[in-house]
Chimera marker file (.cmm) of the C-alpha trace (Angstrom):
<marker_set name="trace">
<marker id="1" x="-8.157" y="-13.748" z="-6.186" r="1" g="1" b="0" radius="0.5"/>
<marker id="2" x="-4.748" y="-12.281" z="-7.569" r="1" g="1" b="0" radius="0.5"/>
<marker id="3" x="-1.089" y="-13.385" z="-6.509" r="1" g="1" b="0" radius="0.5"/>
<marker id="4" x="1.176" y="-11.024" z="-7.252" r="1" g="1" b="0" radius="0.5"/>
<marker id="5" x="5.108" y="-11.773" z="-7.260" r="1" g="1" b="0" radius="0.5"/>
<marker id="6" x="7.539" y="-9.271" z="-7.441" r="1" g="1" b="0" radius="0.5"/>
<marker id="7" x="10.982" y="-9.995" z="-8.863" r="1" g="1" b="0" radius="0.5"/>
<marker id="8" x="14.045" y="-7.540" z="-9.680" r="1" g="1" b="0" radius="0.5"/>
<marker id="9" x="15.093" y="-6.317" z="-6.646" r="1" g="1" b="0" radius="0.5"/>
<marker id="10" x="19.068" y="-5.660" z="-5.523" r="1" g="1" b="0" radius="0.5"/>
<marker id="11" x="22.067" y="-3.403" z="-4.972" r="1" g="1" b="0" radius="0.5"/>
<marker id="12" x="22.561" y="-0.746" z="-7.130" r="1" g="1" b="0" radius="0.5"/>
<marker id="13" x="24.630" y="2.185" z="-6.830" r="1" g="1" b="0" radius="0.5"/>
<marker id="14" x="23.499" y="6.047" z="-6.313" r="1" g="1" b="0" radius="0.5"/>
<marker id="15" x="22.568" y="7.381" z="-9.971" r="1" g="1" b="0" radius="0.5"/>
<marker id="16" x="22.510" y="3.710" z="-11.441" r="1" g="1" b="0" radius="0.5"/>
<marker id="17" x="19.307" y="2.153" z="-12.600" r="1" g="1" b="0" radius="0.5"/>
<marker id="18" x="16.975" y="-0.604" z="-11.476" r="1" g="1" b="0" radius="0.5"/>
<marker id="19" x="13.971" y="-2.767" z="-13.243" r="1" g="1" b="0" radius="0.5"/>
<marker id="20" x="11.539" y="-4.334" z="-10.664" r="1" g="1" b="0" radius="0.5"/>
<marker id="21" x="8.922" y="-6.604" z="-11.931" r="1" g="1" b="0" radius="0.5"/>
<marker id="22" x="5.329" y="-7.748" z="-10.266" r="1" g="1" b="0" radius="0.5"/>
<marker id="23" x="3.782" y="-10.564" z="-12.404" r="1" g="1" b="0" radius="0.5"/>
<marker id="24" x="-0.452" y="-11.449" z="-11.608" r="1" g="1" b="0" radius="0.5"/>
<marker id="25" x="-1.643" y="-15.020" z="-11.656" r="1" g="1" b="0" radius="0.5"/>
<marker id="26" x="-5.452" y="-16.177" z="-10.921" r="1" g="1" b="0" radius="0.5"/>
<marker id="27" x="-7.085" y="-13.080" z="-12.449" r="1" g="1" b="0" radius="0.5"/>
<marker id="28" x="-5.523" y="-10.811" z="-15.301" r="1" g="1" b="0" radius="0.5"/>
<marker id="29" x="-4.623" y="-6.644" z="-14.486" r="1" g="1" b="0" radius="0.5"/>
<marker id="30" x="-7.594" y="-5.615" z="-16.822" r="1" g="1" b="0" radius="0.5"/>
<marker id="31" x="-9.863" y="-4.395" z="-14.601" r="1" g="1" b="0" radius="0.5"/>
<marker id="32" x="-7.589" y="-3.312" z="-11.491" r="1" g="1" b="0" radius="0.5"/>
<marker id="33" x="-5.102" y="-0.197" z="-10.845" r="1" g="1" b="0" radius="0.5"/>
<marker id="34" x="-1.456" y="-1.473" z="-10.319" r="1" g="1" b="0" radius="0.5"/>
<marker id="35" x="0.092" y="0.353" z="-7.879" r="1" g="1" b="0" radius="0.5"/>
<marker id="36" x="3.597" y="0.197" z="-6.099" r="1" g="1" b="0" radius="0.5"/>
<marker id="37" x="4.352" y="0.744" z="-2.574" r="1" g="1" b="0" radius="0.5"/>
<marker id="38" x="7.284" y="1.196" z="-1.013" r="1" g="1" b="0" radius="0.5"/>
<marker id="39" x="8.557" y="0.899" z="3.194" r="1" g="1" b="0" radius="0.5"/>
<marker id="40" x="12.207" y="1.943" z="3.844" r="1" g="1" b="0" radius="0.5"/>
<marker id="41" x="13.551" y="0.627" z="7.400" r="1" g="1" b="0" radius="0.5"/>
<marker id="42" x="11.510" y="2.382" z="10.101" r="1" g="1" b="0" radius="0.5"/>
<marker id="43" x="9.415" y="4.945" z="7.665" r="1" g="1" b="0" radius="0.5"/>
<marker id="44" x="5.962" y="4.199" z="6.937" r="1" g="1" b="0" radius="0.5"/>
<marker id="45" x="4.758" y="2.462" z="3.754" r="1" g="1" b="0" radius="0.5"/>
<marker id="46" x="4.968" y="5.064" z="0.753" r="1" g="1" b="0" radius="0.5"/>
<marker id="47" x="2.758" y="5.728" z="-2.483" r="1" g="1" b="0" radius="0.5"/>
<marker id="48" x="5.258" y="5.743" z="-5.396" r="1" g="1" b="0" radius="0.5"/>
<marker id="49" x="3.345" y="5.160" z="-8.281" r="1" g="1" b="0" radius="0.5"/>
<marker id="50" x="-0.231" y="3.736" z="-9.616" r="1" g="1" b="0" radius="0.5"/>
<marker id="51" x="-1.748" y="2.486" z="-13.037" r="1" g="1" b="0" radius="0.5"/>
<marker id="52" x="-5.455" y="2.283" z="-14.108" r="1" g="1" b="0" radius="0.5"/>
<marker id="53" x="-5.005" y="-0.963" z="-16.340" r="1" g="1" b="0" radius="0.5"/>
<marker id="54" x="-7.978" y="0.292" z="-18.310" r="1" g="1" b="0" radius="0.5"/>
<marker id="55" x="-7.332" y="3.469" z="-19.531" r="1" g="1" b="0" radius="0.5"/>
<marker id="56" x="-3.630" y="3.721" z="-18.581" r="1" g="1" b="0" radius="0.5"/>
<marker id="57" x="-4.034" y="6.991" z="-16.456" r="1" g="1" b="0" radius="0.5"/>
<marker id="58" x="-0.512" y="7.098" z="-13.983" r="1" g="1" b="0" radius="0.5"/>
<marker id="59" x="0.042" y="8.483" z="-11.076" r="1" g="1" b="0" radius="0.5"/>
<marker id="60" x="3.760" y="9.256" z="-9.833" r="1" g="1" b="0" radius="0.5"/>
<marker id="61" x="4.627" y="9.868" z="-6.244" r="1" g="1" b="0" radius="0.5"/>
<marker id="62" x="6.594" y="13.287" z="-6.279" r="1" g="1" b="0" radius="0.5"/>
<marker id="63" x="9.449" y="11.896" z="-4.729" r="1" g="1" b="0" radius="0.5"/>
<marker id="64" x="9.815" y="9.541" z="-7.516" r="1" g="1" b="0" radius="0.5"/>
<marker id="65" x="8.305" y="11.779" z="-10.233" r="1" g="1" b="0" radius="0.5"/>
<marker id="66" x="10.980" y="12.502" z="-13.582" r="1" g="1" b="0" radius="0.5"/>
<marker id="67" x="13.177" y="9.285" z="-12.153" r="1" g="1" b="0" radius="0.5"/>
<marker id="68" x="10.730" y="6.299" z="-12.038" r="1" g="1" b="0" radius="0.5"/>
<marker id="69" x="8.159" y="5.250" z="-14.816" r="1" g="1" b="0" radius="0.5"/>
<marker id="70" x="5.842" y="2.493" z="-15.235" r="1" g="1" b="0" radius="0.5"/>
<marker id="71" x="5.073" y="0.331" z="-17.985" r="1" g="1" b="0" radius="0.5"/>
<marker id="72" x="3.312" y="-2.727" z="-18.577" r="1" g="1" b="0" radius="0.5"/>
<marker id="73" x="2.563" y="-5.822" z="-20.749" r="1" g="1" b="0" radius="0.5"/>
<marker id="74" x="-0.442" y="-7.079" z="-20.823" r="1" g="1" b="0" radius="0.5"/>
<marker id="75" x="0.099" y="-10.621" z="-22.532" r="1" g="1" b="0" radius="0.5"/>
<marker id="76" x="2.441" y="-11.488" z="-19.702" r="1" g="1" b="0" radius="0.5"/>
<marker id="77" x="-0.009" y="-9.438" z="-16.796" r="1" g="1" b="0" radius="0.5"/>
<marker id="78" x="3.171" y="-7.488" z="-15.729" r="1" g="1" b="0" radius="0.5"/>
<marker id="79" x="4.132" y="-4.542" z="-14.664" r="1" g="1" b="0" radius="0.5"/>
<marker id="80" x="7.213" y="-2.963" z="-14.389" r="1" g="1" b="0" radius="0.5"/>
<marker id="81" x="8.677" y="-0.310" z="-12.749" r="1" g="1" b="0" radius="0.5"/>
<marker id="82" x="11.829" y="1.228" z="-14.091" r="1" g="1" b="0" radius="0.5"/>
<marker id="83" x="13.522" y="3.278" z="-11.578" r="1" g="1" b="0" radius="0.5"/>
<marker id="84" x="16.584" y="5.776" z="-12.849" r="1" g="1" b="0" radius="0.5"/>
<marker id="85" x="18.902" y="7.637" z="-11.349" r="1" g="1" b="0" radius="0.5"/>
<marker id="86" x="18.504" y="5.947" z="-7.922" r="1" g="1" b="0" radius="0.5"/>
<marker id="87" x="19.389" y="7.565" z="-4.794" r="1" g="1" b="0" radius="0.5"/>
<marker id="88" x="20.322" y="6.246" z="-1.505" r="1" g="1" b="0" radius="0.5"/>
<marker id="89" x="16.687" y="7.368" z="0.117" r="1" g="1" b="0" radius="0.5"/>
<marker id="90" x="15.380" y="5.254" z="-2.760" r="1" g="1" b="0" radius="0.5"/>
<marker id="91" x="16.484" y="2.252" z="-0.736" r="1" g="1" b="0" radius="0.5"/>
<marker id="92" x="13.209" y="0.168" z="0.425" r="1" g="1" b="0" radius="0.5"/>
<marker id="93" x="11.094" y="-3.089" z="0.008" r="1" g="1" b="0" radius="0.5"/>
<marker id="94" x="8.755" y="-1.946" z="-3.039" r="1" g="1" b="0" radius="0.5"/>
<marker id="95" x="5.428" y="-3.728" z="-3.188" r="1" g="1" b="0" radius="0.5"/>
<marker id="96" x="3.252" y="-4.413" z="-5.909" r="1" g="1" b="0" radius="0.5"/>
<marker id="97" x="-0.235" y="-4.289" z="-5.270" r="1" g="1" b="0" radius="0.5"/>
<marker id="98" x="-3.931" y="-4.389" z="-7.146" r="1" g="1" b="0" radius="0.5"/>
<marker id="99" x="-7.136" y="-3.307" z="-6.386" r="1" g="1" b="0" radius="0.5"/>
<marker id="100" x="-10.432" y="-1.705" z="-7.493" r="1" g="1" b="0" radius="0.5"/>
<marker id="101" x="-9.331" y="1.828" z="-6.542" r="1" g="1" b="0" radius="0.5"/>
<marker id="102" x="-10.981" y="5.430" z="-7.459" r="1" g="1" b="0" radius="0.5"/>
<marker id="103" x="-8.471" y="7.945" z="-8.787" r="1" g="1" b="0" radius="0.5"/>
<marker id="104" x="-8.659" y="9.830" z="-5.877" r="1" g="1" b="0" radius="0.5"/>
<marker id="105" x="-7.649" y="7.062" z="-3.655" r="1" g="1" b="0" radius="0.5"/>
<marker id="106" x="-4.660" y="5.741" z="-5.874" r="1" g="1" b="0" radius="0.5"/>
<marker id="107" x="-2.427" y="6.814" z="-3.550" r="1" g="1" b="0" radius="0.5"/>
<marker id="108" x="-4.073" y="5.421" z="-0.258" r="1" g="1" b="0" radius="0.5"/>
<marker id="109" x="-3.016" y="1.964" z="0.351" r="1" g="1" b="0" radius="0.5"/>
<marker id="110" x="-6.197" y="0.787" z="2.101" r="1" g="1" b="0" radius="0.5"/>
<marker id="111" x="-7.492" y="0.650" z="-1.677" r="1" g="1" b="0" radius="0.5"/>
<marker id="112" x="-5.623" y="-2.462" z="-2.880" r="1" g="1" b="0" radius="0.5"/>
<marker id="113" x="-6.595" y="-5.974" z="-1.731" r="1" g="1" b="0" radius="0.5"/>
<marker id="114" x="-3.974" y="-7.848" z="-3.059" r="1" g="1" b="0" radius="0.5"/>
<marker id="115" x="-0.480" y="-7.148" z="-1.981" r="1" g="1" b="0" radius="0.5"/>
<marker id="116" x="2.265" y="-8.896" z="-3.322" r="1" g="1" b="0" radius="0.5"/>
<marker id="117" x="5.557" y="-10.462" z="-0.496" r="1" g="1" b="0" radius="0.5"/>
<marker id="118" x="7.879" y="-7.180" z="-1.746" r="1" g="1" b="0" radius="0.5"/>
<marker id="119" x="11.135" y="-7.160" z="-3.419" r="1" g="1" b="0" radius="0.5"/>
<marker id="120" x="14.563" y="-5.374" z="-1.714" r="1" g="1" b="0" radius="0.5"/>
<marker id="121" x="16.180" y="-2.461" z="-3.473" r="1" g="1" b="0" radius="0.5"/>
<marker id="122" x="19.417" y="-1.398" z="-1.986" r="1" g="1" b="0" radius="0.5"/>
<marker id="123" x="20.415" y="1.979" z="-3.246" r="1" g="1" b="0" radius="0.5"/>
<marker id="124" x="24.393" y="2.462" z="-1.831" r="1" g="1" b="0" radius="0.5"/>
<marker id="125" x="26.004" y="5.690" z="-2.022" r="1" g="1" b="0" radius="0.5"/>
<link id1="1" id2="2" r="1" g="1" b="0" radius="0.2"/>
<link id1="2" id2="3" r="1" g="1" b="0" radius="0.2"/>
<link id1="3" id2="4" r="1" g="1" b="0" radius="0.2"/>
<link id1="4" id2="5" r="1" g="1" b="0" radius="0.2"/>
<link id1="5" id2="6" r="1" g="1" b="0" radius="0.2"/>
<link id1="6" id2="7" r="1" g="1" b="0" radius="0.2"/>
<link id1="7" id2="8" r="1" g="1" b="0" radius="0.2"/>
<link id1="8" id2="9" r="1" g="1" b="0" radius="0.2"/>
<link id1="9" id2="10" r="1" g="1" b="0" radius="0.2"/>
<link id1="10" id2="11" r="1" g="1" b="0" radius="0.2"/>
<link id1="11" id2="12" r="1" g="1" b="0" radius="0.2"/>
<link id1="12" id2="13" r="1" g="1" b="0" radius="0.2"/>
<link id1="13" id2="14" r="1" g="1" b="0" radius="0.2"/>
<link id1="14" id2="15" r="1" g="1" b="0" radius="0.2"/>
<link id1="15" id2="16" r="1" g="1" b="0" radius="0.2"/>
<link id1="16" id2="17" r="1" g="1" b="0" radius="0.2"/>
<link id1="17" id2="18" r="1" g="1" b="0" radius="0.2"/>
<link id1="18" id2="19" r="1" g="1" b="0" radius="0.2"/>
<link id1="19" id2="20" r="1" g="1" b="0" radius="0.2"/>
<link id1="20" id2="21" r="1" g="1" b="0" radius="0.2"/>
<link id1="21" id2="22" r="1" g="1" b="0" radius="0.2"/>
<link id1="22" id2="23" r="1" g="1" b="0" radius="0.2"/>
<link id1="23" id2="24" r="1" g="1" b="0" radius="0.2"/>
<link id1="24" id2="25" r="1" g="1" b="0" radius="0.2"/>
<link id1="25" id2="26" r="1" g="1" b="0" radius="0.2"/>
<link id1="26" id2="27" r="1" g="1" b="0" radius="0.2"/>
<link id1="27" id2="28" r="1" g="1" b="0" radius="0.2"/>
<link id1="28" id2="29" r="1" g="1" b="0" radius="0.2"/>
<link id1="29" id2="30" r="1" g="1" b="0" radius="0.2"/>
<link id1="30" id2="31" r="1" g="1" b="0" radius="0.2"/>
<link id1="31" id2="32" r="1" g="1" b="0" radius="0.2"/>
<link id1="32" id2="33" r="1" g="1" b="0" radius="0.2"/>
<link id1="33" id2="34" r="1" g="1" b="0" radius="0.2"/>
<link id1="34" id2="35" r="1" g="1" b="0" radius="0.2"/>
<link id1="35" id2="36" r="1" g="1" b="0" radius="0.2"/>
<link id1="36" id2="37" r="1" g="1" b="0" radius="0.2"/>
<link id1="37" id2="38" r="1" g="1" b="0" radius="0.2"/>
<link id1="38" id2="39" r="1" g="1" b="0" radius="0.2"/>
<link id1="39" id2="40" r="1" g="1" b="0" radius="0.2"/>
<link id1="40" id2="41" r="1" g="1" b="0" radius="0.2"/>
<link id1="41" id2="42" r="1" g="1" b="0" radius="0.2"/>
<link id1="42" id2="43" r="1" g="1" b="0" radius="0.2"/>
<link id1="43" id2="44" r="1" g="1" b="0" radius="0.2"/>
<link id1="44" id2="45" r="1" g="1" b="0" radius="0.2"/>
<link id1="45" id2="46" r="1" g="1" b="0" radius="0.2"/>
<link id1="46" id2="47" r="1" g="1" b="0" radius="0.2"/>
<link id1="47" id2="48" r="1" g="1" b="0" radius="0.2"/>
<link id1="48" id2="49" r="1" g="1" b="0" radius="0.2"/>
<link id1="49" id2="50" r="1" g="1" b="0" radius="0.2"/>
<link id1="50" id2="51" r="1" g="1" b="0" radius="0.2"/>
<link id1="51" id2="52" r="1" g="1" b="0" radius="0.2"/>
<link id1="52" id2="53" r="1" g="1" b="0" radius="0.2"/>
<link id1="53" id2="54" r="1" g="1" b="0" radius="0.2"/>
<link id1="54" id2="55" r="1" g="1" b="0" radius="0.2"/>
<link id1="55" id2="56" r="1" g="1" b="0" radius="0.2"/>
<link id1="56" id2="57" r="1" g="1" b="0" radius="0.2"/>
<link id1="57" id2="58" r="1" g="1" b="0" radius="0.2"/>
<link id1="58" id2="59" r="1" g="1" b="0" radius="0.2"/>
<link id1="59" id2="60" r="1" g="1" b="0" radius="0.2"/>
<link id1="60" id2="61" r="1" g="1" b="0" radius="0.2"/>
<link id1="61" id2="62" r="1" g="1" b="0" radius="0.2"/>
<link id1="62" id2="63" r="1" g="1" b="0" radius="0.2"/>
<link id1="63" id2="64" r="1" g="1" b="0" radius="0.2"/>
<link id1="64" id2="65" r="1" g="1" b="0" radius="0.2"/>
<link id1="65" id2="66" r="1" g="1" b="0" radius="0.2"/>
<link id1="66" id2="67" r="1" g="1" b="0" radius="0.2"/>
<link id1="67" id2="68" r="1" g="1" b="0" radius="0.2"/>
<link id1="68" id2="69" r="1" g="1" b="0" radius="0.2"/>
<link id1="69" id2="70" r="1" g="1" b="0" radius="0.2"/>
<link id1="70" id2="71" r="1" g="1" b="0" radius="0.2"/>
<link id1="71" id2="72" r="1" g="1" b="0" radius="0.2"/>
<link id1="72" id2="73" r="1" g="1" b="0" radius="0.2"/>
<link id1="73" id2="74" r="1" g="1" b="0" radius="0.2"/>
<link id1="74" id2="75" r="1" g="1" b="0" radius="0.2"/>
<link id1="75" id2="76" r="1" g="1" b="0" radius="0.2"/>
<link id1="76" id2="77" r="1" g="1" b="0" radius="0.2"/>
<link id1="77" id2="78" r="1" g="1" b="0" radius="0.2"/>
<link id1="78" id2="79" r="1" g="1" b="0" radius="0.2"/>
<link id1="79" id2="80" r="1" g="1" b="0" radius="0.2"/>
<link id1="80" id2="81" r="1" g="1" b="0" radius="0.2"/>
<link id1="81" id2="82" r="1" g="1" b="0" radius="0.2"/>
<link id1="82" id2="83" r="1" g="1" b="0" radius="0.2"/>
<link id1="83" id2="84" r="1" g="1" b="0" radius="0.2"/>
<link id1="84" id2="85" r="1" g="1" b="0" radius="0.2"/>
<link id1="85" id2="86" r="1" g="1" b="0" radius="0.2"/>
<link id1="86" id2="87" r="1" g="1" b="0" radius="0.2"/>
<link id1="87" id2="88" r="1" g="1" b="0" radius="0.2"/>
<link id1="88" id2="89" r="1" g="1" b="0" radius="0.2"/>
<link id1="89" id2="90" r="1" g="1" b="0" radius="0.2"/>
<link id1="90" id2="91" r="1" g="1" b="0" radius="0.2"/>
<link id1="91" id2="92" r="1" g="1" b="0" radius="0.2"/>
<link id1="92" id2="93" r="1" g="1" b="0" radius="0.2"/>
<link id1="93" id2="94" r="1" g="1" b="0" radius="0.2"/>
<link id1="94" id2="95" r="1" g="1" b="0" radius="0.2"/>
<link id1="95" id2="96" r="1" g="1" b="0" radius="0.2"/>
<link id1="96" id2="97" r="1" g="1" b="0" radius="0.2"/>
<link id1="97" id2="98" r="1" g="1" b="0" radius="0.2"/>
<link id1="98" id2="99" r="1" g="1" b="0" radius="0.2"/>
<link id1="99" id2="100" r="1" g="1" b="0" radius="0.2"/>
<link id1="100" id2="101" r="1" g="1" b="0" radius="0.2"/>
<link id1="101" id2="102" r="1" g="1" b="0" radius="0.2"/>
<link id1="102" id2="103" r="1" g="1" b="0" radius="0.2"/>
<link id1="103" id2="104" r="1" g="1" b="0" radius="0.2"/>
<link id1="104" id2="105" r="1" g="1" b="0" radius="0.2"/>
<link id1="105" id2="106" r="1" g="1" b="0" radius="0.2"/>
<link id1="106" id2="107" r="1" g="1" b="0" radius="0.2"/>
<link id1="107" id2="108" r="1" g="1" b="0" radius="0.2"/>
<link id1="108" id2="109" r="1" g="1" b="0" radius="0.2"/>
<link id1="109" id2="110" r="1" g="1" b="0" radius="0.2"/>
<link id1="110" id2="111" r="1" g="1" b="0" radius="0.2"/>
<link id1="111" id2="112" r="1" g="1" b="0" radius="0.2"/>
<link id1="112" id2="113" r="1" g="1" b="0" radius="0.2"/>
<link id1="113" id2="114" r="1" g="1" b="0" radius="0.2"/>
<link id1="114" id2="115" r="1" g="1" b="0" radius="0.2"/>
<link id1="115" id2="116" r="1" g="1" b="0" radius="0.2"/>
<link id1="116" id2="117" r="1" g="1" b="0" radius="0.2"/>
<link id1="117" id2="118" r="1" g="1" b="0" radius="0.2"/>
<link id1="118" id2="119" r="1" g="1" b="0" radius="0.2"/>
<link id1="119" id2="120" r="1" g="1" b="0" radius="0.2"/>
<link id1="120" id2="121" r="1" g="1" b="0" radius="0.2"/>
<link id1="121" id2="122" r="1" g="1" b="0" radius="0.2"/>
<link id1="122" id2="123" r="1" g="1" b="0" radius="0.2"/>
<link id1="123" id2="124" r="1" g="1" b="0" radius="0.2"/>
<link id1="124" id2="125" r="1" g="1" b="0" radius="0.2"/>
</marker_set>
């Protein structure tokens, strides 16, 4: 089992910057991709981004691609996701989440098992 708490969410103005955080207890990153998620009001849940812990292959959503990169550190089982020059439509709930998922499937959601509660981001223009 992994928990997975996300932290770093607020407001933020258009073209400002934003660091979210999703921190793993019960079982360390090493053998999972990290992905985030996002769900604005009334829109589906959407791939942004995904990291193979193992090799550190990423995969960037294309609305987010150029803007948004992740990192991570492994002796505190982190990740981070730093998100620049925010825009309004950027505004969601972002969810970290961790799973045993192909490449191919990084960007499906059905591929993670653990989901972490989500953390606000208010873009405002």
């Amino acid at each position: 089992q992994v928990q997975l708490v996300e932290s770093g969410g607020g407001l933020v103005q258009a073209r400002g910057s934003l660091r979210v955080s999703c921190a793993a207890s019960g079982r360390t990153f090493s053998t999972y991709t990290v992905g985030w998620f996002r769900q604005a009001p009334g829109k589906e849940r959407e791939f942004v981004v995904a990291l193979r812990w193992s090799d550190g292959r990423v995969l960037y959503g294309d609305s987010v691609k150029g803007r948004f990169t992740i990192s991570r550190d492994s002796a505190k089982n982190t990740v981070y996701l730093q998100m620049n020059s925010l825009k309004p439509e950027d505004t969601a709930v972002y969810y970290c989440a961790a799973g045993f998922v192909a490449a191919e499937q990084a960007q499906d959601m059905g591929g993670y098992a653990y989901w972490g509660q989500g953390t606000l981001v208010t873009v405002s223009s």
